[in-house]
KEPAGU-563523 format. One record per residue: residue in one letter; x, y, z of N, C-alpha, C in turn. Coordinates in steps of 0.2 Angstrom, whole numbers. Example, Ala and Ser with C-alpha at 12.3 -4.5 7.8 and 13.67 -1.06 7.14 Angstrom:
! KEPAGU-563523
<"A", <66, -28, 39>, <62, -22, 39>, <66, -16, 39>>
<"S", <64, -11, 35>, <68, -5, 36>, <64, 0, 39>>
***
This chain:
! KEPAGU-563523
<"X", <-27, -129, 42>, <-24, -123, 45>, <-30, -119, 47>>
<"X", <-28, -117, 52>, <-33, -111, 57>, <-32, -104, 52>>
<"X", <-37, -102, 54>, <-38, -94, 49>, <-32, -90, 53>>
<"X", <-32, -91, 60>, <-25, -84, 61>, <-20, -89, 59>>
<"X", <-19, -93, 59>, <-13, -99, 56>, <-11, -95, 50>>
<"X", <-18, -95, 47>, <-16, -91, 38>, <-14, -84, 39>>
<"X", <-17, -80, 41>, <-14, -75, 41>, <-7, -75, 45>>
<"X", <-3, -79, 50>, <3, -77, 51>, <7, -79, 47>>
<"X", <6, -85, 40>, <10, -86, 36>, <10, -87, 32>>
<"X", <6, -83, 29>, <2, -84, 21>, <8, -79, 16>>
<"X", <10, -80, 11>, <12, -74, 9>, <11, -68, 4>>
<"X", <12, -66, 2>, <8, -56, -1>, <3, -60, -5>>
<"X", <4, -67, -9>, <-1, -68, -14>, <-7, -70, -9>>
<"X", <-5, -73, -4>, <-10, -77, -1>, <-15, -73, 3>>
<"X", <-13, -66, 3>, <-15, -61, 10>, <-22, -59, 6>>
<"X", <-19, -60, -1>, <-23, -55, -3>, <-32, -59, -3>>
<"X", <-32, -66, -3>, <-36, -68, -2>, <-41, -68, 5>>
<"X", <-37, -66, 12>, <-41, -66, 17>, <-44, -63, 18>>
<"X", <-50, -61, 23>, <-53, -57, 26>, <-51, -56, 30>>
<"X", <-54, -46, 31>, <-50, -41, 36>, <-51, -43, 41>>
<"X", <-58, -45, 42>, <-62, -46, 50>, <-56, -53, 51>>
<"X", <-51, -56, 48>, <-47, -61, 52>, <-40, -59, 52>>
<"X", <-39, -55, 49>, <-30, -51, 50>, <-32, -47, 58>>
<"X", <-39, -42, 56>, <-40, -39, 63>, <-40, -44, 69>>
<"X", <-43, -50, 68>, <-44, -54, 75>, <-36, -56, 77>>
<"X", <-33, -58, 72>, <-24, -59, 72>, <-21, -53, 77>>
<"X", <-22, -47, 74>, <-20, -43, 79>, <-20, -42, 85>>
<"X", <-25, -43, 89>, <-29, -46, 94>, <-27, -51, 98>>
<"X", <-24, -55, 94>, <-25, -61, 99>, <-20, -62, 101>>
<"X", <-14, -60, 104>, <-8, -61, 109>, <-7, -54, 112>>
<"X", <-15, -49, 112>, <-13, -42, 117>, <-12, -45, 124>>
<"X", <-17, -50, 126>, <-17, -54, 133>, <-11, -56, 134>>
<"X", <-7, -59, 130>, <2, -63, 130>, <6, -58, 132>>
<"X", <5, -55, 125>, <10, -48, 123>, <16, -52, 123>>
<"X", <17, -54, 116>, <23, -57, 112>, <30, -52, 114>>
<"X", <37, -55, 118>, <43, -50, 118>, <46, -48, 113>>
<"X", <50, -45, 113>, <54, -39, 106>, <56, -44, 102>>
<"X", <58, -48, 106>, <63, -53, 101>, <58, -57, 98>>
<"X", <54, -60, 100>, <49, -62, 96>, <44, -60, 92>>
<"X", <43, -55, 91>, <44, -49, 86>, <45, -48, 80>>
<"X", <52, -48, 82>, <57, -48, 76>, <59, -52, 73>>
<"X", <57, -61, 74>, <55, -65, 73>, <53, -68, 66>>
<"X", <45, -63, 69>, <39, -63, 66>, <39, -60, 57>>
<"X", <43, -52, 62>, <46, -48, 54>, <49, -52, 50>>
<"X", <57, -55, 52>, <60, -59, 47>, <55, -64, 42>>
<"X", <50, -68, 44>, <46, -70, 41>, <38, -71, 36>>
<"X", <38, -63, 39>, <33, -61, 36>, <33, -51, 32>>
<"X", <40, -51, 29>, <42, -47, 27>, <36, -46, 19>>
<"X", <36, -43, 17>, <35, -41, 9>, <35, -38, 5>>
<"X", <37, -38, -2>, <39, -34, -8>, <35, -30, -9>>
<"X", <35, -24, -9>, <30, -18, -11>, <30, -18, -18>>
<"X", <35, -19, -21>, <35, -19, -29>, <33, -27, -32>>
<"X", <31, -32, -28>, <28, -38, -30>, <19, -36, -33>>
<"X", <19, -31, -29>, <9, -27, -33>, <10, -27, -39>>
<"X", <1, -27, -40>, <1, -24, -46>, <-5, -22, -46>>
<"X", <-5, -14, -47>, <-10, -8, -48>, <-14, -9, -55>>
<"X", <-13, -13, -60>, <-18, -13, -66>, <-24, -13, -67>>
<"X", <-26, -17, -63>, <-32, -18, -62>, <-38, -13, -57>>
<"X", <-31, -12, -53>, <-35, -7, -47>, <-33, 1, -53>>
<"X", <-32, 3, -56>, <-33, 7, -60>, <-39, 9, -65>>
<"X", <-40, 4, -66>, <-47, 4, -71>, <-53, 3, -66>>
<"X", <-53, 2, -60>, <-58, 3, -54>, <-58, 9, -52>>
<"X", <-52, 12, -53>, <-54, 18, -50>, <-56, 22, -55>>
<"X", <-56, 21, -62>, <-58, 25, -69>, <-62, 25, -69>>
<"X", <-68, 17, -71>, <-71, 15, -73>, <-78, 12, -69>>
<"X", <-74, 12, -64>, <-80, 9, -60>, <-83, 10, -52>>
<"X", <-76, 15, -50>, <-80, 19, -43>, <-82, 24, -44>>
<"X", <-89, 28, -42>, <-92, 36, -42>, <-85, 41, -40>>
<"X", <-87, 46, -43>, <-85, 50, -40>, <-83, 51, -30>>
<"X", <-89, 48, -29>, <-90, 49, -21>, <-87, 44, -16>>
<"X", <-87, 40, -21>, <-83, 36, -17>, <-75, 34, -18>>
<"X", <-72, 38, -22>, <-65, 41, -23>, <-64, 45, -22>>
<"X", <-68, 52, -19>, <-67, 56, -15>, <-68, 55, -7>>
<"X", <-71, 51, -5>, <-71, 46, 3>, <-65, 42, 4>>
<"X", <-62, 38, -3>, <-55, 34, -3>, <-49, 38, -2>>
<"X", <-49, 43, -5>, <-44, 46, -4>, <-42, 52, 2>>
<"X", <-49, 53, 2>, <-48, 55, 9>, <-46, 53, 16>>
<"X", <-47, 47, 17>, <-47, 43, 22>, <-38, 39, 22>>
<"X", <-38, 41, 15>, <-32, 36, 13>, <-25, 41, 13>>
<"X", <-26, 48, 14>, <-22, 55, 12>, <-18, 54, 19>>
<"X", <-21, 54, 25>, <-17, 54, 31>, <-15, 49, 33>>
<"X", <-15, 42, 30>, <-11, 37, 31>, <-5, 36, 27>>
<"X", <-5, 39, 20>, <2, 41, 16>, <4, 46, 20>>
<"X", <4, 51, 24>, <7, 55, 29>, <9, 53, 33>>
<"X", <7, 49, 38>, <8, 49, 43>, <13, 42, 44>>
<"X", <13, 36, 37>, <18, 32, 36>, <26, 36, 36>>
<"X", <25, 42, 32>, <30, 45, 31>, <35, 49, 38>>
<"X", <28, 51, 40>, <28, 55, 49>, <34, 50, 52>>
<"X", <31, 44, 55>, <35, 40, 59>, <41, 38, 55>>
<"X", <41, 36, 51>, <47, 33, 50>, <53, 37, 49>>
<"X", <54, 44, 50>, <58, 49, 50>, <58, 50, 59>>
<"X", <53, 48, 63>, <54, 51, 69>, <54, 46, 76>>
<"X", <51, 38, 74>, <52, 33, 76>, <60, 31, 79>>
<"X", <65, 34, 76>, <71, 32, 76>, <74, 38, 85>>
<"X", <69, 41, 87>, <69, 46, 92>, <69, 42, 98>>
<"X", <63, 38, 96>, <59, 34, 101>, <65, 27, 104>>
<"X", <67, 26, 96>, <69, 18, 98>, <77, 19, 102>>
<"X", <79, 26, 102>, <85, 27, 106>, <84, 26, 112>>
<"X", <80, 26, 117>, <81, 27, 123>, <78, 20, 125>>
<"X", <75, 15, 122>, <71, 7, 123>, <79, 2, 125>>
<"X", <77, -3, 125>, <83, -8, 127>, <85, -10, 121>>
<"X", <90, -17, 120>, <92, -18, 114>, <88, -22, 110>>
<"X", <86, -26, 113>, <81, -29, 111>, <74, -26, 109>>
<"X", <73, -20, 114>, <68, -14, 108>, <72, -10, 104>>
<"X", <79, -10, 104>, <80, -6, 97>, <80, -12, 91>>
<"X", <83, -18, 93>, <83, -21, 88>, <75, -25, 84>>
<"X", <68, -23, 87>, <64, -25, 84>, <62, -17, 82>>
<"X", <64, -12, 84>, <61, -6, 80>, <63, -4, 73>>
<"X", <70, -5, 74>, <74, -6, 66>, <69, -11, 61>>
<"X", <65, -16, 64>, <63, -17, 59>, <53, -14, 56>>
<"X", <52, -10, 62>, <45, -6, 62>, <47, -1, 58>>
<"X", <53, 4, 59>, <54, 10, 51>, <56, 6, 48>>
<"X", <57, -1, 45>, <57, 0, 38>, <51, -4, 35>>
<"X", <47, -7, 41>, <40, -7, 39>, <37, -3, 36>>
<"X", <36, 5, 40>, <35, 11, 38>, <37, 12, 33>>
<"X", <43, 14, 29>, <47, 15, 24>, <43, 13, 18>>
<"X", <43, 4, 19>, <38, -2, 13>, <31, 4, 14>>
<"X", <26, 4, 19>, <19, 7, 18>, <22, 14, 16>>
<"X", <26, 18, 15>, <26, 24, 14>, <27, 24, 4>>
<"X", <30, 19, 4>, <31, 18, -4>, <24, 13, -8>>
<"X", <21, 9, -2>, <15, 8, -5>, <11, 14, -6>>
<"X", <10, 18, -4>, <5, 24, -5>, <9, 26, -10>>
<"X", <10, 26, -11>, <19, 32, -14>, <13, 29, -23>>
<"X", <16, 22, -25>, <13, 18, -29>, <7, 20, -29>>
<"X", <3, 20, -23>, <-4, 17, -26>, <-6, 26, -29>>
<"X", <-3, 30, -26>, <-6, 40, -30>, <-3, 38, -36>>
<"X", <0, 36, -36>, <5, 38, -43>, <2, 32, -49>>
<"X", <1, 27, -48>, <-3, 23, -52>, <-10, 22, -51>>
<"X", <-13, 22, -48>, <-21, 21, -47>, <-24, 30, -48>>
<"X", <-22, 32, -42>, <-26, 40, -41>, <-25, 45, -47>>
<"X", <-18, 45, -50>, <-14, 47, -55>, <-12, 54, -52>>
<"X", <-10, 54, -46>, <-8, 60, -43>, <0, 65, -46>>
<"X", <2, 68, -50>, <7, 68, -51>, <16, 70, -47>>
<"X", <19, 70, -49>, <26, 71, -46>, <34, 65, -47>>
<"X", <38, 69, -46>, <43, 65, -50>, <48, 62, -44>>
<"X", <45, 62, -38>, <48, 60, -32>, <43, 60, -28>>
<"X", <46, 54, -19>, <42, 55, -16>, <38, 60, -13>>
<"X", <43, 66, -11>, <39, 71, -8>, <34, 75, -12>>
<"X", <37, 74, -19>, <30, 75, -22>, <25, 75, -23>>
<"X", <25, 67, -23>, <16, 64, -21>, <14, 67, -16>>
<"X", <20, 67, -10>, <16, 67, -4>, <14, 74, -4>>
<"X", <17, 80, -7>, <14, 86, -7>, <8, 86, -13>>
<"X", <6, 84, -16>, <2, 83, -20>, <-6, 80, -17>>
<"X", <-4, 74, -11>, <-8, 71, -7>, <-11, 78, -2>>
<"X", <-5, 80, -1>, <-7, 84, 7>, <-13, 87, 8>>
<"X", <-16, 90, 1>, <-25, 93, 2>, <-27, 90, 2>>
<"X", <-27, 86, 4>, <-32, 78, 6>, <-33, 76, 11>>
<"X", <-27, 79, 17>, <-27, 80, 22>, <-33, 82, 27>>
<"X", <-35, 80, 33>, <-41, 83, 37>, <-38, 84, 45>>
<"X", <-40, 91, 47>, <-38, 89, 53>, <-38, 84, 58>>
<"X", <-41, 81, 58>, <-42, 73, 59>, <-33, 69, 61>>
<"X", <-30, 70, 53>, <-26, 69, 54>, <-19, 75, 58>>
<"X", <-18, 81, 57>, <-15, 86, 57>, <-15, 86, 67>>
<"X", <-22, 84, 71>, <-21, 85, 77>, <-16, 80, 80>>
<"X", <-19, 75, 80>, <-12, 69, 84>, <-8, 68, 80>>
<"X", <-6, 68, 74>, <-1, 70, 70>, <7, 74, 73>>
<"X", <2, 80, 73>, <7, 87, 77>, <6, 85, 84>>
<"X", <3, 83, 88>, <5, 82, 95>, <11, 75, 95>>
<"X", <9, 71, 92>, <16, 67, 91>, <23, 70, 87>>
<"X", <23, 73, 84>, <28, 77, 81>, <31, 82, 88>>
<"X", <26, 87, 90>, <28, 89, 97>, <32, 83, 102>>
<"X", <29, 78, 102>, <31, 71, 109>, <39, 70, 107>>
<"X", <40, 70, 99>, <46, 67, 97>, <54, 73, 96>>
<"X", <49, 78, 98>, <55, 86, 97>, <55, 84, 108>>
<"X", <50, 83, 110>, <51, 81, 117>, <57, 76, 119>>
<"X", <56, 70, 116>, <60, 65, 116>, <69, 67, 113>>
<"X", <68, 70, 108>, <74, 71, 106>, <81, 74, 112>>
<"X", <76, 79, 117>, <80, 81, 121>, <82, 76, 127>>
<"X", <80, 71, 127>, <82, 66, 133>, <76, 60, 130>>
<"X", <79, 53, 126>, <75, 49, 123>, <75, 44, 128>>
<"X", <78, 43, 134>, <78, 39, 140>, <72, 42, 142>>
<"X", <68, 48, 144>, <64, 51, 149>, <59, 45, 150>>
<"X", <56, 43, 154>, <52, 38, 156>, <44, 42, 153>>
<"X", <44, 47, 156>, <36, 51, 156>, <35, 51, 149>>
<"X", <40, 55, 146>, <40, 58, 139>, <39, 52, 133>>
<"X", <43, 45, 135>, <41, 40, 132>, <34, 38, 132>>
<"X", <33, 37, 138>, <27, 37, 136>, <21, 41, 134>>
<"X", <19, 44, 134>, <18, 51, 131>, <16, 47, 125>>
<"X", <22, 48, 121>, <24, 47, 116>, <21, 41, 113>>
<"X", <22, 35, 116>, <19, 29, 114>, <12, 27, 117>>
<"X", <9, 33, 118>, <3, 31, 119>, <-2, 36, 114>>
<"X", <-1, 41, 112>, <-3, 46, 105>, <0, 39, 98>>
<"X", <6, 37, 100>, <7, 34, 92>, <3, 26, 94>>
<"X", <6, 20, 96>, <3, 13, 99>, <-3, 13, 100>>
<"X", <-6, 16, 105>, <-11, 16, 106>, <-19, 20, 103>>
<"X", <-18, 26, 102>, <-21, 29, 96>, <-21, 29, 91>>
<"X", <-15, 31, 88>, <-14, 32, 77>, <-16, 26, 77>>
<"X", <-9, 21, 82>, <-12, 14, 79>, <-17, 10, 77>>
<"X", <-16, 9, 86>, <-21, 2, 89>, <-28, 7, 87>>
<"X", <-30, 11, 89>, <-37, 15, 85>, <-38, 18, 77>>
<"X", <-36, 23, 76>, <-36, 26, 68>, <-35, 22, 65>>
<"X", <-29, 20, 63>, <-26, 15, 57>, <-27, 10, 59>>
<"X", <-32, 5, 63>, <-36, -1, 62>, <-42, -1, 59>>
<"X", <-45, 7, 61>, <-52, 9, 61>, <-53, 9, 52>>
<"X", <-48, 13, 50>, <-46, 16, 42>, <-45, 8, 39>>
<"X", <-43, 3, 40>, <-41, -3, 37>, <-48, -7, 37>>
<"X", <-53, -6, 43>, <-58, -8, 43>, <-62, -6, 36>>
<"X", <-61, 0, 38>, <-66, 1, 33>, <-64, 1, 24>>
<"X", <-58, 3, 25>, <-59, 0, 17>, <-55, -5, 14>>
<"X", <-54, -9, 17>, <-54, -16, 16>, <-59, -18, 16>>
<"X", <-65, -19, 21>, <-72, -20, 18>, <-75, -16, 12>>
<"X", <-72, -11, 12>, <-78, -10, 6>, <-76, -11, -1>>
<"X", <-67, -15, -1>, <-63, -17, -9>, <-67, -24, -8>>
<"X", <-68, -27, -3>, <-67, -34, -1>, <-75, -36, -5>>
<"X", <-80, -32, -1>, <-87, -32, -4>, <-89, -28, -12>>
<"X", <-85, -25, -12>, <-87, -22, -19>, <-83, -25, -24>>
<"X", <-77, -31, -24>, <-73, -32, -28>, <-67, -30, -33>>
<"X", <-67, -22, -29>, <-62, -16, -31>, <-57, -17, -29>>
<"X", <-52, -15, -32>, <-44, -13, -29>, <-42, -18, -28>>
<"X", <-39, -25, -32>, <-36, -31, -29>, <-28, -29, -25>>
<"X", <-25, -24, -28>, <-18, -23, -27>, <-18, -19, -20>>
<"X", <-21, -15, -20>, <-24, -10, -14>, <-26, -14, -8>>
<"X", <-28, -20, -8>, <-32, -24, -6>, <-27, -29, -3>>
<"X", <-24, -31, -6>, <-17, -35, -5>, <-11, -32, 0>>
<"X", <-12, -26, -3>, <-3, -24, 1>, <-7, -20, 5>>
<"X", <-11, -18, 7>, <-14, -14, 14>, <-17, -21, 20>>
<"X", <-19, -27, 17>, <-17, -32, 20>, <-13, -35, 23>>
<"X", <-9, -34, 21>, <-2, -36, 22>, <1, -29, 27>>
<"X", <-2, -24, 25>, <1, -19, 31>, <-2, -20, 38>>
<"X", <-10, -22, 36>, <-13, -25, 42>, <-8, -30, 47>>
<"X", <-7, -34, 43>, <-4, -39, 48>, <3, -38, 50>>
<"X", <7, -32, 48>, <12, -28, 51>, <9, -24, 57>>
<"X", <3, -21, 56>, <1, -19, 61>, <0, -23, 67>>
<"X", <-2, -27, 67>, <-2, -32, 73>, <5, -33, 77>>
<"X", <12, -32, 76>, <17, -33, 78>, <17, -25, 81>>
<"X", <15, -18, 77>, <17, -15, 80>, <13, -12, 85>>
<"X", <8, -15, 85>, <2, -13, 88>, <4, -18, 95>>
<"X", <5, -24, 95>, <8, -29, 100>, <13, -24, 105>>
<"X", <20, -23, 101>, <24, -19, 104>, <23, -15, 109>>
<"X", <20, -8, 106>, <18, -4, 107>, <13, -2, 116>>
<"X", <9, -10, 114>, <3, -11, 120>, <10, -13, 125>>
<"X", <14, -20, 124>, <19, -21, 128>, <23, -16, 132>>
<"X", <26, -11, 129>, <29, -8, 131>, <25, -2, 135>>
<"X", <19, -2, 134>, <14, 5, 138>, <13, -1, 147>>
<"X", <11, -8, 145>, <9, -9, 150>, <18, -12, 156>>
<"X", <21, -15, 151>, <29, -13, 155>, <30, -8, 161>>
<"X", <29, -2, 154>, <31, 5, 159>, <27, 6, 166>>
<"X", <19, 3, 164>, <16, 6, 171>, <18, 2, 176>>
<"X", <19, -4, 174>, <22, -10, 179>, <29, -8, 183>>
<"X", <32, -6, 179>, <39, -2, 184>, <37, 5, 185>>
<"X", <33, 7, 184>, <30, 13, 188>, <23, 14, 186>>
<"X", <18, 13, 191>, <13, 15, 191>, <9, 22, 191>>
<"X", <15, 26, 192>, <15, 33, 191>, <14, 36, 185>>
<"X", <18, 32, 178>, <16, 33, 172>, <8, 30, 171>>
<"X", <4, 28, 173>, <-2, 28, 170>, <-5, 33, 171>>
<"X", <-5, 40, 175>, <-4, 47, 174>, <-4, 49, 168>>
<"X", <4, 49, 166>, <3, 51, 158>, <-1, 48, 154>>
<"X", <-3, 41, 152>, <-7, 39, 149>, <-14, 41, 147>>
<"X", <-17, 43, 153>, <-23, 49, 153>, <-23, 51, 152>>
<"X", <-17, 58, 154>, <-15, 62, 151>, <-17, 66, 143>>
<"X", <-13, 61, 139>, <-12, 59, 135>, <-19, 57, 131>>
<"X", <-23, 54, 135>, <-29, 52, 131>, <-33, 60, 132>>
<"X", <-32, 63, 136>, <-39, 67, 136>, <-36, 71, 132>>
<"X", <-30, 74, 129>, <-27, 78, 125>, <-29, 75, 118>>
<"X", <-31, 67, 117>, <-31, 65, 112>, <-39, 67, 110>>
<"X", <-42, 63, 117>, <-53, 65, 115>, <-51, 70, 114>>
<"X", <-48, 75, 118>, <-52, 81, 116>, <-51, 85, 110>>
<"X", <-48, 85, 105>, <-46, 87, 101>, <-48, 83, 93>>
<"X", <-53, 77, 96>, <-55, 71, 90>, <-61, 76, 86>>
<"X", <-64, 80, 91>, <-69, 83, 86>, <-69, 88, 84>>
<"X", <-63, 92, 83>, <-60, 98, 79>, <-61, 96, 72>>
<"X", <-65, 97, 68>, <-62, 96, 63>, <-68, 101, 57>>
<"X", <-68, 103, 51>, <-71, 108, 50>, <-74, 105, 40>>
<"X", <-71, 98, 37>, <-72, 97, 31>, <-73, 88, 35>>
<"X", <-79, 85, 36>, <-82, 77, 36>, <-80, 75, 31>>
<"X", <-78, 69, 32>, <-79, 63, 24>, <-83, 60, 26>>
<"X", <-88, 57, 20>, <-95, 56, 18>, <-93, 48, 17>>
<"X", <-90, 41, 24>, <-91, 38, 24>, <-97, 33, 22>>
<"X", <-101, 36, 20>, <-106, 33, 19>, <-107, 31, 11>>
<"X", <-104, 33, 6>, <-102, 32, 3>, <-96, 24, 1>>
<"X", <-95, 24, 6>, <-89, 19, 6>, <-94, 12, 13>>
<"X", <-102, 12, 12>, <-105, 8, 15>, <-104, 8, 23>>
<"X", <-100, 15, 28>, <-101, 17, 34>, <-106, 23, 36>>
<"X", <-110, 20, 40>, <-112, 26, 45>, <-108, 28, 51>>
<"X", <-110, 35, 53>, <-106, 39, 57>, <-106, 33, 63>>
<"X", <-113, 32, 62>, <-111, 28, 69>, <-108, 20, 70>>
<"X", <-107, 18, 64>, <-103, 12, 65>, <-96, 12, 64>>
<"X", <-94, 18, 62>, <-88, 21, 62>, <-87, 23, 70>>
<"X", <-90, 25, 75>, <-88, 27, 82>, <-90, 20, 85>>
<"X", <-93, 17, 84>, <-91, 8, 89>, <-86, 6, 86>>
<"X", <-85, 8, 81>, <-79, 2, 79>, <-74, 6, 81>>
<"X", <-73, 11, 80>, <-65, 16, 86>, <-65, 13, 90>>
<"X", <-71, 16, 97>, <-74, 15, 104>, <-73, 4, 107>>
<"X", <-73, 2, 100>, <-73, -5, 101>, <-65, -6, 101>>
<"X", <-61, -3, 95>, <-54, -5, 97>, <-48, -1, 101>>
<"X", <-50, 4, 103>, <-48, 9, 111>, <-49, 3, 117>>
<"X", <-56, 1, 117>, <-57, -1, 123>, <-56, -10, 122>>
<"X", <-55, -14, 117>, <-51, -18, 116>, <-43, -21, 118>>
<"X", <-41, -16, 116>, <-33, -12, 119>, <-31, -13, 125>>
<"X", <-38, -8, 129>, <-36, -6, 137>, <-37, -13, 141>>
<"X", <-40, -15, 141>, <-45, -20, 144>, <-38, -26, 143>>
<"X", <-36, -27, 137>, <-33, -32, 136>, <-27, -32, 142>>
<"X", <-23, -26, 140>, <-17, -24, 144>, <-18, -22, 150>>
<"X", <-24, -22, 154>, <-26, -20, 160>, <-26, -12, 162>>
<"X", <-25, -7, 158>, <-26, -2, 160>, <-32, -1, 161>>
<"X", <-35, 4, 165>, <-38, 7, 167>, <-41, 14, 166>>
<"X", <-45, 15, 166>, <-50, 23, 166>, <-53, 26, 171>>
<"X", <-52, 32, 173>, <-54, 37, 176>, <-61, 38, 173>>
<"X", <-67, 38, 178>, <-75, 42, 175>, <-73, 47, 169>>
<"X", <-71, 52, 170>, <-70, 56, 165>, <-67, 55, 158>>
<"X", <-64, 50, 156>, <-60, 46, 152>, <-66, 42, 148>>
<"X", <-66, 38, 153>, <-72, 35, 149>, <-77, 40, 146>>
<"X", <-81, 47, 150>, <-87, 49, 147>, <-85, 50, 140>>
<"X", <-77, 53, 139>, <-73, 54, 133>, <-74, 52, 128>>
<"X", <-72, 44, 130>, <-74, 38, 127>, <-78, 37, 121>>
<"X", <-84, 39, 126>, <-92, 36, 125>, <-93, 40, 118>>
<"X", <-89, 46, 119>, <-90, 51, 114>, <-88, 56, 108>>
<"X", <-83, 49, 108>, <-79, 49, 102>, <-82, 52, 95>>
<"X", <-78, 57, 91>, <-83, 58, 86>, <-78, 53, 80>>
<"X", <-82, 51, 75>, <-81, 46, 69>, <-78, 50, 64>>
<"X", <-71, 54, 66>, <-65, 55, 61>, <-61, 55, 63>>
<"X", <-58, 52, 54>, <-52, 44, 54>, <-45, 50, 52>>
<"X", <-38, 44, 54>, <-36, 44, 51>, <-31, 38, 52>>
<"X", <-25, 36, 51>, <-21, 32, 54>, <-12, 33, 48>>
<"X", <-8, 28, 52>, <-2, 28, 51>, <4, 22, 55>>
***
């Protein structure tokens, strides 16, 4: 069996064995195709997983015992806006999937409740590893929130604006898109790839975190369907209207520009990233993406590009 063979139907026990650098390539490797909705949902049905099948014991006594201070303040950082942002869509994803076909509503139905799963793995992992307190979910999550960086709080709230956009007419073709190219294309296909990179390598190499390491894997390779989707349906849209690749730039210069606001750095470096292997590895899955699904860039888009600063976040 081929390595993506294993990652598309290994199950929760099995994921936990793989390497990232091969669930990421899995991701990747049908942007060229771009799998239909239905095929999709397919993929879900069979590659579904228990979030309550973990087990944090271990990854408990890692975080006690055995990670520095500095590098549990780099995890949690990193790790704060992706418990947010799980949260984010899955309360606001159901905006988008209104005005898609039925066949994109009936594969979204199954992306919020992927998100629902990732939002109660995090939910688990503060509450038993980090020992964050609270007696329900928003709890943690407002317990989490100082952990938050603008990083997150920029494309976050501009997607949060796209979805109060949407709400007033979820058919709008501009607004859709818009919309699906702040969440698909950047939280996605960029942040929360970027964010998996890096600390999946660094459970994987350090031998930290088995359970954290297992079910963010496994959210990894949910992200390949949504990240799939997402690229499908961006490059659909310009194909029936060329006009919308417009907003896609749009869209992107709103996003560069506002990447390097931010006023509290997390010290990747302790988690084995430099700044700057942290900006090729964004600049490498932005431009992975585009290239894949034939979109195109404007000179000034790219200079943008070039100059991505190296703060994460994902969801």
């Amino acid at each position: 069996m081929s390595k993506l063979s294993k990652v598309a139907d290994s199950d929760l026990r099995g994921l936990g064995d793989l390497d990232i650098d091969d669930v990421l390539a899995y991701v990747h490797r049908d942007l060229k195709r771009l799998p239909d909705y239905t095929e999709l949902y397919r993929r879900y049905l069979s590659q579904r997983w228990n979030v309550y099948d973990l087990d944090f014991s271990r990854d408990a006594v890692d975080w006690r015992e055995r990670m520095s201070r500095e590098e549990r303040d780099a995890f949690v950082g990193i790790s704060a806006g992706f418990h947010h942002g799980e949260r984010q869509v899955e309360v606001e994803l159901p905006v988008f999937m209104l005005g898609g076909s039925e066949e994109s509503k009936i594969y979204m139905s199954s992306q919020i409740e992927d998100e629902a799963r990732h939002t109660v793995f995090f939910d688990r992992f503060y509450r038993e590893v980090v020992g964050l307190p609270g007696d329900s979910v928003q709890a943690v999550l407002d317990a989490s929130f100082e952990h938050v960086s603008e990083t997150f709080v920029g494309p976050f709230g501009l997607l949060a604006y796209q979805a109060d956009e949407l709400r007033k007419d979820p058919e709008e073709p501009a607004a859709r898109v818009r919309y699906g190219t702040t969440y698909f294309l950047w939280i996605e296909g960029v942040l929360a790839l970027t964010v998996m990179k890096i600390t999946l390598t660094y459970c994987r190499e350090r031998g930290f975190l088995p359970g954290y390491y297992t079910g963010f894997t496994a959210t990894c390779r949910d992200e390949a369907r949504h990240v799939q989707f997402g690229m499908r349906f961006l490059r659909d849209s310009v194909q029936e209207d060329p006009r919308l690749l417009l907003q896609i730039h749009e869209t992107l210069r709103t996003l560069l520009a506002m990447n390097s606001a931010t006023s509290r750095r997390l010290d990747l470096q302790s988690l084995g990233w430099t700044p700057e292997e942290v900006k090729r590895l964004m600049i490498r899955q932005l431009r992975m993406k585009l290239v894949d699904v034939g979109i195109t860039l404007p000179p000034d888009i790219q200079d943008m590009v070039s100059g991505i600063t190296p703060e994460i976040a994902g969801g």
